[in-house]
C-alpha positions in Angstrom: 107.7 42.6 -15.5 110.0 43.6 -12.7 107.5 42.6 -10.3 107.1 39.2 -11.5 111.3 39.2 -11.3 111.2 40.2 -7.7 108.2 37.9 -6.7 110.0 35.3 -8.2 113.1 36.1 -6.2 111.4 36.3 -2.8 109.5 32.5 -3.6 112.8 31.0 -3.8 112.4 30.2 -7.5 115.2 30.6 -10.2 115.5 33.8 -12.0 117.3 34.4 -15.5 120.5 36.7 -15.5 118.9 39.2 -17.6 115.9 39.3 -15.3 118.9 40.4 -12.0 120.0 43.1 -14.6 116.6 44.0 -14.8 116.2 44.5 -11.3 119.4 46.4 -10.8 119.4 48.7 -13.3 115.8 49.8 -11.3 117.6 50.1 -8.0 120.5 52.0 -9.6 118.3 54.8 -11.3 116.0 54.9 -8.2 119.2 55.8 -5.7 120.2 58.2 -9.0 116.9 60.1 -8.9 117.1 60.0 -5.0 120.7 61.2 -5.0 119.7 64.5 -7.4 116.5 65.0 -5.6 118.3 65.5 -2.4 121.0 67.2 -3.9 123.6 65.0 -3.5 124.4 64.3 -7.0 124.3 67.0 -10.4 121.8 65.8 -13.6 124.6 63.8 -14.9 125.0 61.8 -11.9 128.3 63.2 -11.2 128.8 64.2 -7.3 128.6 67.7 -5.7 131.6 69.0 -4.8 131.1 71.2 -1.6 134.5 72.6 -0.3 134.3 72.6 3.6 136.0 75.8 4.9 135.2 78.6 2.1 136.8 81.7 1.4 134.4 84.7 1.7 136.9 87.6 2.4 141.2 87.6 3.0 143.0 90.7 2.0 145.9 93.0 2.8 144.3 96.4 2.9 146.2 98.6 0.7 144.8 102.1 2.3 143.1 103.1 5.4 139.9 101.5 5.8 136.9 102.8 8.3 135.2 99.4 8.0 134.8 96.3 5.8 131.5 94.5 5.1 131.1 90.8 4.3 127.9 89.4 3.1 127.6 85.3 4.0 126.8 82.7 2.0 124.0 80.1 2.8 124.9 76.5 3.2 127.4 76.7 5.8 127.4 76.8 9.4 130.0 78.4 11.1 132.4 81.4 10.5 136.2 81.9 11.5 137.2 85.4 11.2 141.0 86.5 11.8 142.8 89.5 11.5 146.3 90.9 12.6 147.2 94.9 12.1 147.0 98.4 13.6 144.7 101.4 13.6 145.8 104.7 12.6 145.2 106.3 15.9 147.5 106.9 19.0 145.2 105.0 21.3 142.5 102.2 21.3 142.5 99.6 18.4 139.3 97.7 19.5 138.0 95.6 16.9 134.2 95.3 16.6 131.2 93.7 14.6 127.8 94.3 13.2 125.4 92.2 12.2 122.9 92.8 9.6 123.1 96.2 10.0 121.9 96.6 13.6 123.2 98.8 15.5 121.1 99.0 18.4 122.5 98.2 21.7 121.3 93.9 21.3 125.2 93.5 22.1 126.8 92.4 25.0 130.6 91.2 25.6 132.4 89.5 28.5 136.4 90.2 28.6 139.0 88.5 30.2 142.7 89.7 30.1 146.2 88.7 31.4 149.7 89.5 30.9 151.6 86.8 33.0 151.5 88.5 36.4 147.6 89.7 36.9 144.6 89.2 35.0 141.3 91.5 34.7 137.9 91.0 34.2 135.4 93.5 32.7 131.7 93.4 30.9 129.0 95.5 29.2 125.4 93.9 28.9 124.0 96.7 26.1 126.6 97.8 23.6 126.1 98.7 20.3 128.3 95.8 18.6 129.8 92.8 19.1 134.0 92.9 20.5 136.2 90.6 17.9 139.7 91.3 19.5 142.3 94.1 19.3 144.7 96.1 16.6 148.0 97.5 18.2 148.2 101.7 17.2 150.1 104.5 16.3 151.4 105.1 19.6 153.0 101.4 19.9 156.1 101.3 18.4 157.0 100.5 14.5 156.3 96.8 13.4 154.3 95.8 16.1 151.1 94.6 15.3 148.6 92.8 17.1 146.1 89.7 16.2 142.8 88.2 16.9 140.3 85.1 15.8 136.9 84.7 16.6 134.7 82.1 16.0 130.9 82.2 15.6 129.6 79.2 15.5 126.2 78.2 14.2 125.5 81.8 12.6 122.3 80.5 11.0 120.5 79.1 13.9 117.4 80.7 15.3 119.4 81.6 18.4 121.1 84.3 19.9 124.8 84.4 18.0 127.5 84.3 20.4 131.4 85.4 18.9 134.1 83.3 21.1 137.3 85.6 20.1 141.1 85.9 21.5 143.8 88.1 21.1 147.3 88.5 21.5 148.2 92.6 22.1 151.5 93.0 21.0 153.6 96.3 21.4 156.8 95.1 22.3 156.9 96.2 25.9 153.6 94.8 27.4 152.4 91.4 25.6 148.6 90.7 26.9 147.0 87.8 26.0 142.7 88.8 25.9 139.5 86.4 25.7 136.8 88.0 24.7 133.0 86.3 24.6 130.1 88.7 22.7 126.5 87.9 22.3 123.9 89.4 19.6 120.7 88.9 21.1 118.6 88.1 17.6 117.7 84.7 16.4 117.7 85.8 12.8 120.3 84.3 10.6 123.9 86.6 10.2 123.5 87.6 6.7 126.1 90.2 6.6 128.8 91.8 8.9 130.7 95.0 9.3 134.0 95.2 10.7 135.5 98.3 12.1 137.7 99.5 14.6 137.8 102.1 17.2 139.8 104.4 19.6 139.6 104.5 23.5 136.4 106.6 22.8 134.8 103.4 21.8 133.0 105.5 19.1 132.4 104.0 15.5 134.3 105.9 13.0 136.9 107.3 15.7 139.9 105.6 13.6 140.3 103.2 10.6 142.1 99.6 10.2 146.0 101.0 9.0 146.9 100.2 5.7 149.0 96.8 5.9 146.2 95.2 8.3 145.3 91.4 7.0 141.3 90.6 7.6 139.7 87.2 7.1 136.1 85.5 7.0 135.7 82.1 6.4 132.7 79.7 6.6 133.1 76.5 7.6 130.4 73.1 6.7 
């Protein structure tokens, strides 16, 4: 009995080398059937292989898109989300989020902008989405494009979600460098987002990401 082995053991008295294989082949199936319990391990005793940055969404839009919707796995904690492009109006190119489909006004944002001689500051404590960064537009001229990455961190948590973004506006006269911190004011998990963009109206649906415009999502462990 492997109880007798063990009591042995911790007497002092001499145990019999089949009696210490004994006792390890017990501890090695117990950490095994902890291991697959807890998920750490498949059935075969192999080990999980969890990638830590995962690839949810990256492509090169090949027409005109009025927004682009991710869905979010479970399992991971944090999202990086990165984009560079235009929009295929004369003016504007704000890039925005929604969250599970609310579009109430539980956004706020906080901007900060420079361009090496002056910086601005700016806010809006009810909007109806959250500010990701900013696209250059028809009206800047050919090739210039403009990029932004955001970072939400914790998109899980039973908090309110904050999105910590930055962009660099590009349209090769004025180069303006722009921080931009937005809050969702919901504790329920980010399950899904929309991505759009707009003119200066600030109106959903008032232009479209150009074709040629790079988005993308990533979740990180």
């Amino acid at each position: 009995m492997l109880g007798d082995t063990i009591g042995k053991f911790l007497r002092g008295k001499p145990v019999t080398e089949s009696e210490i294989q004994d006792v390890e082949r017990l501890l090695n199936e117990t950490q095994l059937r902890n291991a697959i319990q807890s998920g750490l391990v498949n059935d075969d005793g192999s080990l999980k292989q969890y990638a830590p940055i995962l690839t949810i969404y990256s492509e090169t839009l090949e027409v005109n898109a009025s927004s682009v919707t991710v869905q979010l796995p479970d399992g991971y904690r944090h999202l990086w989300i990165m984009g560079q492009g235009r929009v295929t109006s004369a003016n504007g190119g704000n890039v925005w989020c929604q969250f599970n489909g609310d579009t109430t006004n539980s956004y706020s944002w906080t901007l900060l902008s420079g361009n090496g001689t002056a910086a601005s500051s700016s806010a809006d404590t009810s909007d109806p989405y959250a500010a990701l960064g900013l696209f250059s537009n028809t009206g800047d001229p050919a090739g210039s494009a403009s990029s932004f990455d955001a970072r939400i961190v914790n998109f899980s948590a039973p908090y309110h979600k904050a999105v910590l973004a930055n962009t660099y506006y590009n349209d090769n006269t004025s180069r303006v460098v722009y921080s931009i911190g937005s809050k969702w004011s919901n504790i329920s998990p980010i399950a899904s987002m929309e991505i759009f963009a707009t003119d200066n109206t600030l109106v959903k649906g008032s232009t479209s990401m150009a074709a040629g415009t790079v988005l993308s999502v990533y979740a990180i462990r």
